[in-house]
N, C-alpha and C positions, 0 to 999 in steps of 0.2 A: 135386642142388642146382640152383634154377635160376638161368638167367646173371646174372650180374652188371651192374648198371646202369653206363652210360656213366661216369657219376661217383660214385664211393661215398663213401658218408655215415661221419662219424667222427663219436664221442664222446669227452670228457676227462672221468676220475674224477678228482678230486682237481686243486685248482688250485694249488697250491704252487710252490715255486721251478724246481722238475725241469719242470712242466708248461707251465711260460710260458718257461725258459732252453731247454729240448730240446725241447717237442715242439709246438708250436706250429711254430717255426723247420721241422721237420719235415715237417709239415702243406702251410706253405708253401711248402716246397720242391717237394710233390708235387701242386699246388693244382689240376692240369689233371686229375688221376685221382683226388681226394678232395677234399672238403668238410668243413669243423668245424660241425656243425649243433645240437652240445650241449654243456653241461657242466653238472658235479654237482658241489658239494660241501657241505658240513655249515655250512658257516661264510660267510653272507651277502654280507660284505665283501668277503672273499678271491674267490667267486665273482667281484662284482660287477669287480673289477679284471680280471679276468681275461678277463671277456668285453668289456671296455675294451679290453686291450690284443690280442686278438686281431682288433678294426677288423672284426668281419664280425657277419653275422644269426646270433649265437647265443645258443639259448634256455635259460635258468640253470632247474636242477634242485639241491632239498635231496634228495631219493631216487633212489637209483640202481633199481628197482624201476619209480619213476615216467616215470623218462628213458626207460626202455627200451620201456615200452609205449605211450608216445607217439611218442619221437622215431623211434625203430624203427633204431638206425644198423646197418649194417655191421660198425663195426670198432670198439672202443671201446680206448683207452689208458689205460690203470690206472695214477696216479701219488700212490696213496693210500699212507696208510702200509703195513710190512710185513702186520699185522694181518690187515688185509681182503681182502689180496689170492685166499683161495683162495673166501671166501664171494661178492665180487664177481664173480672169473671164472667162478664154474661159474655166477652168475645170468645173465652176460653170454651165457654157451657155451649154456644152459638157453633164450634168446631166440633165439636166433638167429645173435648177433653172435660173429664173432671178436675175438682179445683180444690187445693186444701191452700186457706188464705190466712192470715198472720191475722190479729185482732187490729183494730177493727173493722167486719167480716164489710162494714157498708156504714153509709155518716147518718144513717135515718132509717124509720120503719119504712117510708116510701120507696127508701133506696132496697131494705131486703125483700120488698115485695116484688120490686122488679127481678132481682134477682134469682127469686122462686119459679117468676113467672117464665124464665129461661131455662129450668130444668127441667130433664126429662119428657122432651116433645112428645105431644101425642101416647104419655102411658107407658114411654118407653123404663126400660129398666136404668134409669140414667142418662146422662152426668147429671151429675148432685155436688154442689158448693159444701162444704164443711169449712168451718171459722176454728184456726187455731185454740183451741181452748186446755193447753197440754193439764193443767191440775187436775181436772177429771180423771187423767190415765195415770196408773200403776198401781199396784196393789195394794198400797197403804189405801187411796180415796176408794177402789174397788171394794175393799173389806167396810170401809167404814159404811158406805152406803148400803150396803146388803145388810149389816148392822141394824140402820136407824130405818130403813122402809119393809124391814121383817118385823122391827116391834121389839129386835131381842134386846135390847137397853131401857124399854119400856119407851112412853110415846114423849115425844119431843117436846117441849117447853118454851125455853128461852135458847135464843142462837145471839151469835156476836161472829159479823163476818169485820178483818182492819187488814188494809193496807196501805201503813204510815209509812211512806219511805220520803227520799230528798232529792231533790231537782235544782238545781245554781241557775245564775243567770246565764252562763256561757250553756248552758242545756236546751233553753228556751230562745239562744240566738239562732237557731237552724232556724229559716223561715216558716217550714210548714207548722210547726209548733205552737200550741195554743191558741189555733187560731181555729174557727168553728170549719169555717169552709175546705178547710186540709186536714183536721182532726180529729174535727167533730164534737170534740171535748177537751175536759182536763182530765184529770188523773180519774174522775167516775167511767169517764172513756175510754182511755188508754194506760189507765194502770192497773185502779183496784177493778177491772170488769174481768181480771180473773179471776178473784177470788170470791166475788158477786154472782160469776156465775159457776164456780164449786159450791157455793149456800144454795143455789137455787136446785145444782145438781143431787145433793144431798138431801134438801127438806120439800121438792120437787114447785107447787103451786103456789103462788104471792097472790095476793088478794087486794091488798092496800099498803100506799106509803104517806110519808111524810118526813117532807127532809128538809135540808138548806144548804145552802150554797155562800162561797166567799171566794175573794180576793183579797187575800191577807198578806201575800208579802212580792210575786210577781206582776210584772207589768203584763198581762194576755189579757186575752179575749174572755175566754173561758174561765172557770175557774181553780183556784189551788187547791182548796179544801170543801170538800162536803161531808154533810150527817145525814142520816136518815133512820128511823122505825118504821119497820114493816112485819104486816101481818101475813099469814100463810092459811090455805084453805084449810087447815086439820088447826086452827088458833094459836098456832106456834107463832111466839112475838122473838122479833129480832133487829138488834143495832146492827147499821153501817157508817163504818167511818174510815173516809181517803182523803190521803195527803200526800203533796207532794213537798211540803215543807216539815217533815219531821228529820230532826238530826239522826236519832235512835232507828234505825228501819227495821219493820217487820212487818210481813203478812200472819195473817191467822184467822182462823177459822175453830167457834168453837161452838158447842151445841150440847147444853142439856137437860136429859131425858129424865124420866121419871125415877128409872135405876140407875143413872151411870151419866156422866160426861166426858163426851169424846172432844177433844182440843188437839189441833194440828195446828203448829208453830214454826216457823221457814222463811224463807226470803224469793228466793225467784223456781224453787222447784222442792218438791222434797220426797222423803226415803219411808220406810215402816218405821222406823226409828223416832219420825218428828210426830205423830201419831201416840196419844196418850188417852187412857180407860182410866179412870177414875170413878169406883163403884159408891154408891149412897151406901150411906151405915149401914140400912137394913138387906142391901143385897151382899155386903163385904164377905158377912160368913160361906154364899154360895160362890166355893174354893171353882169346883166345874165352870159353873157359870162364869165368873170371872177368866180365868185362862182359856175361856173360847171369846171371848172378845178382843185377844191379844193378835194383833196384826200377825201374818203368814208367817211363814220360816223364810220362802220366796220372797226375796225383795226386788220387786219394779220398780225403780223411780219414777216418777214425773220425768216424762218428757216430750220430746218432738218424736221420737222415734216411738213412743208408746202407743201415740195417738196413731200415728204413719200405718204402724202395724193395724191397728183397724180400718182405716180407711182403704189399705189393699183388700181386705178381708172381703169388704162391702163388694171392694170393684168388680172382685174373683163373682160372688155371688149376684151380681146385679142389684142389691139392695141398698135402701138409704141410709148413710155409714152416721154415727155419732155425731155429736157439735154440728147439725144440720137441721133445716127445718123445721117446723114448730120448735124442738127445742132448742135450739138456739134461738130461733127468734122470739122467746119468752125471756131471752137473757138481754138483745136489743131493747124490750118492751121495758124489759124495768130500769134500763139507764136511762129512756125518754121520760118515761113517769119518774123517775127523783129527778129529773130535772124539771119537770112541769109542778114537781110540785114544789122545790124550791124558790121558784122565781114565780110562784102564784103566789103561794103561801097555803095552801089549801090540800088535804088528801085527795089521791089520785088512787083510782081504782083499779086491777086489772080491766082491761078490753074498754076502753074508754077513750085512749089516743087512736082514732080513728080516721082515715083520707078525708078532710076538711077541719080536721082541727090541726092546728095551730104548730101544733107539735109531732104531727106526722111527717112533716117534709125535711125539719130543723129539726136539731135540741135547743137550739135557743128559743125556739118556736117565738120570733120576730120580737122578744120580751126588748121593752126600749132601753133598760139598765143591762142587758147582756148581748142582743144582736148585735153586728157588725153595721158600722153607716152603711145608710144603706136599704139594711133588711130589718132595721126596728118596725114593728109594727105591722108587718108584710103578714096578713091571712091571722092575725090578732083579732 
C-alpha cells in the first residue's frame, strides 16, 4: 500500500442524526490528521444541512459510486441505514477506501463473510471494514479489560451484560424498522449488540448459548425483548437481557471475579466515573491492591472519536484496526447464535452457524413463527 498522505481524506454515507451528532464531532476532533471532503446521501435537504452544519468545503454526493470516483477519500464512515451497509462497504473496500461503519456492520454471517472477502486484495496492507463498536474505547473499558484478562481481580466467574431501554410506536413507524430484511433484528441487533459485544470484549471467547426471544408489546418482525445464558471458554457463565420496552433505561455490564467485581452503569456512552471495583471481604484489607484497580486519573469517554483515533492509527501503519475482523465477527456470531437458539429452543455452540445452515444467510434463519412471508422456511 502506499503511504499515507500527511492528512487523509474522509467521507459521510448518509447524513442523518448519528452523522451530524457522532461523527462529525469526531472528524473534528481529529481535524490535524483528517479532512471531511464528501458527503452522500439520497435525500437533498438532509445533504444540504449537513454540509451546513459541518462549516467546511464539502462537496454533496446523491451516489455513493459517484463520490468515490471523484472524491477519491481515504476512509469513508457509513451511517446509512442497516440495509446498505454491506453493498456500500465492499464498494467502498472495492475503491480503495477504508470503511468505519455504524452497527450493524452487515444483516448476517454470510453478509460479513462477503465483506472480509473484499479486504485487503491480494495481502495487501488494507482497506479493512471496522463496525462502529464505540464502548470498547476510553479508558474507563481500556483499564477494566487489562484488569480482568491480567488476572488482577482474580479469574472471572459470573457476568451480567442489560440493555433495557424504550422504543414507542412512532419509533418503529420509520419503515426500515423491525423488519429482518432492513435491520436485521430487534434490539439483540441494533441496540443491546453494544454492550453484547463490550462482554465479549471484556471476557473475550463464548462457547455456548441459550436464550429466547418475544414479542411482547410491538407490532414487528423481529423481536422486543430477548434473554439469554452463555458460557465462555475459561467457564465463566453470564446473563443477557435486551429490551426495547423498558420504561427505566439502562445499560450495564457487570462481571464478577474471584477478588472483586467490576460493574459499569450508563446509557448511551460512559466516563471512568460509571466504572466501580468492589473488592471480596478477604481482598478489602489489601489497601494497594485496591486503589490500583481504581480507574485512570485520565478520563476518555466512550466515544465515536475514541474509536476514530484508532482506526487512523491503523490506517498510518497499514494494519488491521480494532472492531474488525475475527473480532468483530465473533460479535455478529453470537447475535446469530441467540437467535438460533431462541427460535429453536435448543443450545448453540460457538462455530456451528456455518454457509448451509439456516442461519448463516438470515437471523431468522427462515423459522415459520419469525421470517417474513415469504422466507419461512427458506434453507430450514
Amino acid at each position: 500500500m502506499s503511504p499515507q498522505p500527511a492528512r487523509l481524506r474522509a467521507a459521510v454515507v448518509g447524513t442523518g442524526a448519528i452523522a451530524r451528532g457522532s461523527h462529525l464531532p469526531a472528524l473534528a476532533e481529529h481535524a490535524d490528521e483528517v479532512g471531511l471532503v464528501a458527503a452522500v446521501d439520497v435525500n437533498p435537504a438532509m445533504l444540504d444541512d449537513f454540509r451546513a452544519a459541518a462549516g467546511t468545503d464539502v462537496k454533496g454526493y446523491t451516489r455513493l459510486d459517484e463520490m468515490l470516483a471523484d472524491a477519491r477519500p481515504d476512509l469513508v464512515l457509513l451511517g446509512s441505514p442497516p440495509a446498505f451497509h454491506r453493498e456500500q462497504t465492499v464498494q467502498a473496500l472495492n475503491a480503495g477506501a477504508w470503511v468505519l461503519c455504524e452497527k450493524p456492520l452487515c444483516l448476517s454471517l454470510a453478509e460479513y463473510d462477503a465483506i472480509a472477502a473484499a479486504e485487503a486484495p491480494g495481502g495487501a496492507a488494507g482497506p479493512y471494514a471496522s463496525v462502529v463498536f464505540q464502548h470498547r474505547y476510553g479508558s474507563g473499558a481500556a483499564h477494566a479489560r487489562e484488569l480482568l484478562t491480567s488476572g488482577a481481580l482474580g479469574r472471572p466467574l459470573v457476568a451480567h451484560c442489560q440493555t433495557t431501554w424504550y422504543r414507542d410506536a412512532a419509533y418503529y413507524s420509520v419503515p426500515w424498522r423491525g423488519r429482518w430484511a432492513t435491520e436485521g433484528g430487534g434490539p439483540s441487533m441494533g441496540h443491546g449488540i453494544h454492550q453484547m459485544d463490550l462482554m465479549l470484549h471484556l471476557l473475550g471467547d463464548w462457547t455456548e448459548i441459550r436464550a429466547m426471544a418475544g414479542r411482547l408489546v410491538h407490532d414487528v418482525e423481529s423481536e422486543d425483548v430477548s434473554t439469554a445464558l452463555v458460557r465462555f471458554a475459561d467457564g465463566t457463565m453470564a446473563t443477557v437481557v435486551n429490551s426495547v420496552v423498558s420504561p427505566q433505561e439502562v445499560s450495564r455490564i457487570r462481571v464478577d471475579c474471584a477478588d472483586a467485581t467490576v460493574e459499569l452503569t450508563h446509557l448511551y456512552g460512559h466516563t471512568n466515573d460509571d466504572w466501580v471495583y468492589t473488592p471480596a471481604p478477604h481482598a478489602a484489607g489489601d489497601a494497594a491492591r485496591v486503589r490500583s484497580w481504581r480507574t485512570p486519573a485520565a478520563n476518555r469517554p466512550s466515544s465515536h472519536g475514541a474509536q476514530l483515533g484508532e482506526v487512523l492509527a491503523a490506517m498510518r501503519t497499514g494494519t488491521r484496526p480494532p472492531g474488525s475482523g475475527a473480532d468483530a465477527r465473533r460479535t455478529v456470531e453470537f447475535v446469530a447464535a441467540l437467535y438460533k437458539s431462541a427460535f429453536t429452543g435448543r443450545p448453540v455452540h460457538a462455530g456451528e452457524i456455518v454457509p448451509g445452515d439456516p442461519y448463516y444467510p438470515a437471523m431468522h434463519g427462515g423459522d415459520p413463527a419469525w421470517a417474513p412471508a415469504g422466507e419461512a422456511g427458506a434453507g430450514a
